[in-house]
Residue frames as a rotation matrix with the C-alpha (Angstrom) as fourth column:
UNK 1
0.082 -0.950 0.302 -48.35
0.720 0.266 0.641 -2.42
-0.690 0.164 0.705 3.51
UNK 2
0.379 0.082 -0.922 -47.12
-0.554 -0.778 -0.297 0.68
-0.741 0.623 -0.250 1.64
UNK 3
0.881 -0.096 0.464 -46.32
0.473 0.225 -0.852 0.61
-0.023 0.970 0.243 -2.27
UNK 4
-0.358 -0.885 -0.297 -42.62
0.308 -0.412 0.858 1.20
-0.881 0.216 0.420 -3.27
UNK 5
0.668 0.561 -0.489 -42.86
-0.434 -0.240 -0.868 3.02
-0.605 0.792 0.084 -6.01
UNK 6
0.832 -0.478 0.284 -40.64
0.547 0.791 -0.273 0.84
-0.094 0.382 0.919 -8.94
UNK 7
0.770 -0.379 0.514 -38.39
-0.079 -0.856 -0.512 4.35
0.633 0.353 -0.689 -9.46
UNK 8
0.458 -0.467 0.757 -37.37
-0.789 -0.605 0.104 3.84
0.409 -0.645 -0.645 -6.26
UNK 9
0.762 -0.265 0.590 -36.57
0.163 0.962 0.221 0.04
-0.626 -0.072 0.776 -6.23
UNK 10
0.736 -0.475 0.483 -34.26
0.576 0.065 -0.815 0.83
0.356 0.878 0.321 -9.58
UNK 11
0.517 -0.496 0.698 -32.60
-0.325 -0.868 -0.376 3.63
0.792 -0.032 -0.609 -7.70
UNK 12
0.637 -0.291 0.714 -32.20
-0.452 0.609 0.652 1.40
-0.625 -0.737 0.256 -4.39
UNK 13
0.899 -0.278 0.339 -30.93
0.386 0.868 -0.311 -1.48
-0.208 0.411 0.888 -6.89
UNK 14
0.790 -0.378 0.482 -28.66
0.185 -0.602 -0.777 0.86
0.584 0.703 -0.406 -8.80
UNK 15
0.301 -0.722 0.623 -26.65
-0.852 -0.497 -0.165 2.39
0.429 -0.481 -0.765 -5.68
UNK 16
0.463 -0.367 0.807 -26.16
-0.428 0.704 0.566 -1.22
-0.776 -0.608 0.169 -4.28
UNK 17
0.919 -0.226 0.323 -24.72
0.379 0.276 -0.884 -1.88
0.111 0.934 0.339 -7.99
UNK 18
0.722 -0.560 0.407 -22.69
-0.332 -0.796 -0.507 1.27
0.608 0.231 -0.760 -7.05
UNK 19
0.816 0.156 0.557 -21.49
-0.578 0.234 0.781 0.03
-0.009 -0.959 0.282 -3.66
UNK 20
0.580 -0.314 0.751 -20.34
0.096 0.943 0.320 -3.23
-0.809 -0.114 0.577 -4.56
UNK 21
0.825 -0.439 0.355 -18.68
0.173 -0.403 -0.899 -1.59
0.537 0.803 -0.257 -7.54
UNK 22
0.720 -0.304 0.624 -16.90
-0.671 -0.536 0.513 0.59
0.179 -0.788 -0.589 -4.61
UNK 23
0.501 -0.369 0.783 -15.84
-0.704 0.352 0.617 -2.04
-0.503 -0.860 -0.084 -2.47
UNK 24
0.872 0.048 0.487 -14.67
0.220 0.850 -0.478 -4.37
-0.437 0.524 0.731 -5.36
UNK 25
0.514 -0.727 0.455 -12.21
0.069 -0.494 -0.867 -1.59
0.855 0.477 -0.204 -6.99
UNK 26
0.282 -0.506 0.815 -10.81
-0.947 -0.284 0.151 -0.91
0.155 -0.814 -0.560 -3.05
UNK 27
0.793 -0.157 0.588 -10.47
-0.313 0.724 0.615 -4.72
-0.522 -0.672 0.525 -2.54
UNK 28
0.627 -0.520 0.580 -8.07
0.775 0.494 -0.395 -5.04
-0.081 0.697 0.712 -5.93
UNK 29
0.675 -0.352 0.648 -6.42
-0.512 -0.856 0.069 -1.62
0.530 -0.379 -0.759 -4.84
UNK 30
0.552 -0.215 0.805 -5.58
-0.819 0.038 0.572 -3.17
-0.153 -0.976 -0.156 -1.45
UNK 31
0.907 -0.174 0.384 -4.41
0.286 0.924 -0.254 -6.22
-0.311 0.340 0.888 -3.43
UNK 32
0.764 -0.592 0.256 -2.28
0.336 0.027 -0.942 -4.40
0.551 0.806 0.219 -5.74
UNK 33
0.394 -0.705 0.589 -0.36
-0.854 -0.518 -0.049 -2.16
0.340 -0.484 -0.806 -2.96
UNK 34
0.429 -0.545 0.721 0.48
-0.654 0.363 0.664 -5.39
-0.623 -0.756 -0.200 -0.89
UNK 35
0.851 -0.374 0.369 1.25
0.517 0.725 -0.455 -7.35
-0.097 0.578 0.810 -3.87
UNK 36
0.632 -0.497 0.595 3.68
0.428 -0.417 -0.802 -4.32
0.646 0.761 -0.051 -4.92
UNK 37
0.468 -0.588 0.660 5.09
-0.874 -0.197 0.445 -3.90
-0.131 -0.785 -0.606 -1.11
UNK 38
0.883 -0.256 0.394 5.80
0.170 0.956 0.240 -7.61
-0.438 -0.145 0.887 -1.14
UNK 39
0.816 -0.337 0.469 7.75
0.543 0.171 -0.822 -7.18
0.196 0.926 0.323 -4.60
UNK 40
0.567 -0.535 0.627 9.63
-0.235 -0.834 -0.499 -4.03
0.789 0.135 -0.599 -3.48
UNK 41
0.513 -0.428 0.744 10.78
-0.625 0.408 0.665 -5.93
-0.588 -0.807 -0.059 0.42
UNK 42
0.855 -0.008 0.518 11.54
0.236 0.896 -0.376 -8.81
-0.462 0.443 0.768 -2.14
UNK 43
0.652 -0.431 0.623 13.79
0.263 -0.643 -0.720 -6.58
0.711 0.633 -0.306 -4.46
UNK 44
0.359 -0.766 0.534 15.38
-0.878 -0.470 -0.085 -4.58
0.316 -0.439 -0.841 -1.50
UNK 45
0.723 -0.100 0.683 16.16
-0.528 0.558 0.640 -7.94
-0.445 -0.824 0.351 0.15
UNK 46
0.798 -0.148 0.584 17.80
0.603 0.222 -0.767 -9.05
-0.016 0.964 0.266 -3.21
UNK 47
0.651 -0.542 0.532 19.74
0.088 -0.642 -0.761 -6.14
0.754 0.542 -0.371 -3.20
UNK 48
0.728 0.043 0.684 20.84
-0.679 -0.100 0.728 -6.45
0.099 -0.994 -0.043 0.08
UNK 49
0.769 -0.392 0.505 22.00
0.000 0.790 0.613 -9.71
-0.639 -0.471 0.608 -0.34
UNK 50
0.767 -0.263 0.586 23.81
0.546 -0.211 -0.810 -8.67
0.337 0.941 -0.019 -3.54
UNK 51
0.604 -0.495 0.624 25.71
-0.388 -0.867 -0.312 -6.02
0.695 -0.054 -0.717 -2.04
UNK 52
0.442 -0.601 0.666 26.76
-0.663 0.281 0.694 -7.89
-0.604 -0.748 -0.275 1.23
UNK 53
0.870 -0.081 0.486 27.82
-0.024 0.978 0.208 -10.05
-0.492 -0.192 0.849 -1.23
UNK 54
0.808 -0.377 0.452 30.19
0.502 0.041 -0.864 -8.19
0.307 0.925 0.222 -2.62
UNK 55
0.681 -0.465 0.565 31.15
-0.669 -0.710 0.222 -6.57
0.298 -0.529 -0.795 -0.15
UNK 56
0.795 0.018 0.606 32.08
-0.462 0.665 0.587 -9.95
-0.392 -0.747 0.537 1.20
UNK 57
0.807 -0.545 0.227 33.99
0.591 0.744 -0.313 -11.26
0.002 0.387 0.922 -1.66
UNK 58
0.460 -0.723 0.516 36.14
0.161 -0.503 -0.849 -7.67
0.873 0.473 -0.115 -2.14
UNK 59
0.651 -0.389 0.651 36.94
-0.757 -0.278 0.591 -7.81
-0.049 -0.878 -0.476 2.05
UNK 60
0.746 -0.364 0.558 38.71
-0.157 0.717 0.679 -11.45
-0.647 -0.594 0.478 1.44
């Protein structure tokens, strides 16, 4: 069985630190965009209904 040397366990350890850094910041990214599409479909829909409603009351 070869010997790791420990340098290279810390460095191994280190970039899977890095990694999972990585993939954490992209998973609360990916959060924030669909949280902030939701909001913005929400909003236009809002406005949407707003307008037709005015439109609605100034046609009768």
């Amino acid at each position: 069985m070869n010997h790791v040397h420990p340098s290279v366990v810390v460095v191994a350890a280190a970039v899977v630190a890095v990694a999972d850094a990585v993939v954490a910041a992209v998973a609360v990214a990916a959060a924030t965009v669909v949280t902030e599409a939701t909001a913005m479909a929400v909003a236009a829909v809002t406005a949407a209904d707003a307008v037709d409603a005015i439109v609605t009351k100034t046609s009768i």
